[in-house]
Every structure is written in structure tokens, then in C-alpha cells.
N, C-alpha and C positions, 0 to 999 in steps of 0.2 A: 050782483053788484048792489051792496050799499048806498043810497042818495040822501043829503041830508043839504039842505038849506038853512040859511039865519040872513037878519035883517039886524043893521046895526042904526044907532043914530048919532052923529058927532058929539051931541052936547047934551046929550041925555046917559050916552054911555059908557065915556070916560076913556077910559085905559083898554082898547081892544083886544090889544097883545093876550090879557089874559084870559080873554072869552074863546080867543081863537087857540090856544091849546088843548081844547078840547079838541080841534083837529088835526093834533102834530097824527103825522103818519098817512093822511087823508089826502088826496089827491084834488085841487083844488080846479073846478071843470066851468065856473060861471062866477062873474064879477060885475056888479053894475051898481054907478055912483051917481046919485042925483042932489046936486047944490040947486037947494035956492034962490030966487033973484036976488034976493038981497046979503048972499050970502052969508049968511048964518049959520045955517044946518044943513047939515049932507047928510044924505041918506043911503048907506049901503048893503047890497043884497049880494051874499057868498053862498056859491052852493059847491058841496066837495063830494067825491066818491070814494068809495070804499070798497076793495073786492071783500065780498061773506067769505065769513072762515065756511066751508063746510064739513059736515060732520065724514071721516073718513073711515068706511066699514073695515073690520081687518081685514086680511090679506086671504081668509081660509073664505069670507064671506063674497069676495070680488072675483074668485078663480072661477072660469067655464065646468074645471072639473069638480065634481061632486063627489 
């Protein structure tokens, strides 16, 4: 399994939409938004999962028989 986290900031980073398709496909497992007092800037932290492709031996390398 795959883990990949990002930290975003309201007004420093714009347009999210486009940061976050870097994770179309990704399974999104943690979310957490902190506004300040004086609400200005929020601060957000995504973290998503990904199953690993793994590498699949052939079929002659996976059989019991030799």
C-alpha cells in the first residue's frame, strides 16, 4: 500500500482542484482543516492511499511444479 500526504494553505495556494489530481484514483484515508482566529487562512492536511501495482512473475515462475 501506497501513503502519500500534502499540506495545502487557502491563500497561498489557490486553485486546489488542480494539485489534487495528482490523486484522481487514490483513496482519500485522512483530512484535517485548521482556520485561524481571525479567519484568514486554513490550513489543510490530505493524506490518500494507493494499492502498489506489483510486479506479477509469469505463470511458469509461480507453479509448485518444476
Amino acid at each position: 500500500m501506497m501513503t502519500r500526504c500534502t499540506q495545502f494553505e487557502s491563500i497561498t495556494d489557490g486553485n486546489m482542484n488542480e494539485d489534487l489530481e495528482t490523486y484522481d484514483g487514490w483513496k482519500m484515508i485522512y483530512v484535517s482543516e485548521y482556520t485561524t482566529t481571525n479567519k484568514v487562512n486554513t490550513s489543510i492536511v490530505m493524506c490518500f492511499e494507493k494499492e502498489q501495482m506489483s510486479q506479477k512473475l509469469p505463470p511458469r515462475l509461480t507453479s509448485i511444479y518444476r
